[in-house]
C-alpha positions in Angstrom: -139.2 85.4 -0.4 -136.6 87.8 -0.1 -136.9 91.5 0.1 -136.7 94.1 -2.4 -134.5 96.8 -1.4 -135.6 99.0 -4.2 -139.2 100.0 -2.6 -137.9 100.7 0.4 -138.3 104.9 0.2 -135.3 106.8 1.2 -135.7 110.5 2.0 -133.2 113.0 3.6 -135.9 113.5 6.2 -136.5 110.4 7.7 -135.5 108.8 11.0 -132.7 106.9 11.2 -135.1 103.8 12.0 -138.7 105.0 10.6 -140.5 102.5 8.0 -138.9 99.1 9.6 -141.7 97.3 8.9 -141.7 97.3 5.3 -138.3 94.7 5.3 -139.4 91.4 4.3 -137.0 88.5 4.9 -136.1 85.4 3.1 -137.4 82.4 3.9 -136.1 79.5 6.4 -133.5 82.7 8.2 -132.3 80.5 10.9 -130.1 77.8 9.2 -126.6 77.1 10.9 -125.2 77.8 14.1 -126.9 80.7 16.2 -125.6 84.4 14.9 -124.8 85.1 18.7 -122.9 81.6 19.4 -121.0 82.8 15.6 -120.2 85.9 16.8 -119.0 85.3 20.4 -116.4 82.4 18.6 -115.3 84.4 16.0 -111.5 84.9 16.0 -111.0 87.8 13.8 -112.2 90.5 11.0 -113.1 87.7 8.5 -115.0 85.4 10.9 -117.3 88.5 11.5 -117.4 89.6 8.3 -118.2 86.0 7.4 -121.1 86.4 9.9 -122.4 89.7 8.2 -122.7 87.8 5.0 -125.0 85.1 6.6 -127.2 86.9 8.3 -127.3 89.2 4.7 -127.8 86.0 2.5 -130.3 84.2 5.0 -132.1 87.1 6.3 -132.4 89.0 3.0 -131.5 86.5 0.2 -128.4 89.3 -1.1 -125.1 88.8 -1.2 -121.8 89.6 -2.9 -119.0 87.4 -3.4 -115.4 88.3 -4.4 -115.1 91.5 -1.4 -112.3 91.8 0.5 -111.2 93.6 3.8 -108.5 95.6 4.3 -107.8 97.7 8.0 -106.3 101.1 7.1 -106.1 104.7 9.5 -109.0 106.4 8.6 -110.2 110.1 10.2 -112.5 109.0 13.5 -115.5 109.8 11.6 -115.7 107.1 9.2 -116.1 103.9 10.5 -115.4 102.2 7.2 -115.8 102.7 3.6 -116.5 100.8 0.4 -115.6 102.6 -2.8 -118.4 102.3 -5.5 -117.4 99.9 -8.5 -114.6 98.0 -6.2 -114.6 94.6 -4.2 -112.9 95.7 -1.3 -114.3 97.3 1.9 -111.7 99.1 4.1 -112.6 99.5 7.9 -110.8 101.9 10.1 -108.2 101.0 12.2 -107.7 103.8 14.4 -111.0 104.0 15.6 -111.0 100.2 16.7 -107.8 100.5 18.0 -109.2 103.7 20.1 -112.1 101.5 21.1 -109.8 98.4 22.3 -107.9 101.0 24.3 -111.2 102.0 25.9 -111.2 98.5 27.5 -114.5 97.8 25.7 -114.7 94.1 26.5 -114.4 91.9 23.5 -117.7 90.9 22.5 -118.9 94.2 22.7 -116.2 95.0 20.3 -117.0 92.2 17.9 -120.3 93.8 17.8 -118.7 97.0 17.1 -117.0 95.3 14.1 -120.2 93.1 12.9 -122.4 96.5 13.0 -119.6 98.5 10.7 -119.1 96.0 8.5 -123.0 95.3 7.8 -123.3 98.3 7.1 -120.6 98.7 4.1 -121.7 95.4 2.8 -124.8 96.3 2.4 -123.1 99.7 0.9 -121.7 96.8 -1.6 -124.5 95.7 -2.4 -125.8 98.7 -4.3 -127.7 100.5 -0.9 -126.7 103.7 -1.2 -128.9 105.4 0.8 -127.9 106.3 4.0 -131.4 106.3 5.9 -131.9 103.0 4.3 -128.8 101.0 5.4 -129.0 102.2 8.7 -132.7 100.9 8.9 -131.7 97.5 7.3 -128.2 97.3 9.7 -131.3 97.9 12.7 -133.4 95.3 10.9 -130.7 92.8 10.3 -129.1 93.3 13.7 -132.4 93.1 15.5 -133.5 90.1 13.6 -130.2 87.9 13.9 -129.5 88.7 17.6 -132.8 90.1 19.3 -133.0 93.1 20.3 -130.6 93.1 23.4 -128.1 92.1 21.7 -124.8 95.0 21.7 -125.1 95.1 18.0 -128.5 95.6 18.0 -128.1 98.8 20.4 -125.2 100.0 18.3 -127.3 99.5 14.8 -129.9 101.6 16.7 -128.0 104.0 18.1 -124.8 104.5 15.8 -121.5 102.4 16.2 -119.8 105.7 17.9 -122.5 105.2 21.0 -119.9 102.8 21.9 -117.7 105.3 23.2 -120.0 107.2 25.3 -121.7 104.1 27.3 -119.6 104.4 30.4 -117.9 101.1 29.5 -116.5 100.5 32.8 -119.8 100.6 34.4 -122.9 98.7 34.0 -124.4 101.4 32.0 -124.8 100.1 29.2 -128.3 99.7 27.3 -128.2 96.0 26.8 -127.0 95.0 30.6 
């Protein structure tokens, strides 16, 4: 059974993460390779986008075909956007270029990349409110690489916590 995002509450006043517990996810959520093995293979953009739209289809039975990505400068502040009534998400390439010249290693960058773009596709697909696609990205994230997992942490803690890990030491929340 797959969940119905339309009873999940949102409110201006919630946590970021409160009310968790209410996601139900489709059934028979592990098909395929591992999301972790997926993710550390992937080779570009579109293999983790194509990531975020299995974990979306398997975990929560929702998807969207027909979307495509583009990389564009963007302010700092927005990680990514998808314009209402479009197919296209647009992710910022400033900010990941300013997070590859952090030295981030790579496959905490690809989790940078797979956290972002959940969230916009989830934008997509007709979420629209904010506390509630930052509790399903946490859901999703938790649920498709466990909790330890560097997208888990940045689904948690916002994709910008990525900057401020010390991420030259072994600081980091997931280590």
């Amino acid at each position: 059974m797959s969940v119905d995002i339309s009873l999940l509450s949102c409110s201006s006043h919630e946590d970021r993460l409160a009310n968790t517990g209410e996601i139900r996810y489709a059934e028979n959520p592990n098909s395929g390779q591992p999301y972790n093995v997926s993710l550390r293979e992937s080779n570009d953009f579109q293999d983790v986008f194509e990531i975020v739209r299995r974990s979306v289809k398997e975990l929560l039975g929702e998807e969207r075909v027909g979307l495509e990505l583009y990389l564009r400068d963007l302010p700092l502040e927005v990680g990514a956007f998808h314009k209402v009534g479009t197919d296209i998400i647009v992710m910022n390439r400033a900010l990941i270029n300013l997070v590859v010249e952090a030295r981030v290693p790579l496959a905490e960058v690809k989790s940078f990349v797979y956290s972002i773009l959940l969230h916009e596709y989830l934008h997509s697909l007709g979420i629209y409110c904010e506390p509630q696609v930052r509790r399903l990205t946490y859901q999703i994230s938790k649920e498709a690489f466990g909790e330890g997992h560097p997208a888990t942490a940045l689904a948690k803690m916002g994709p910008w916590a990525i900057l401020n890990w010390g991420l030259t030491s072994g600081g980091r929340p997931w280590s």
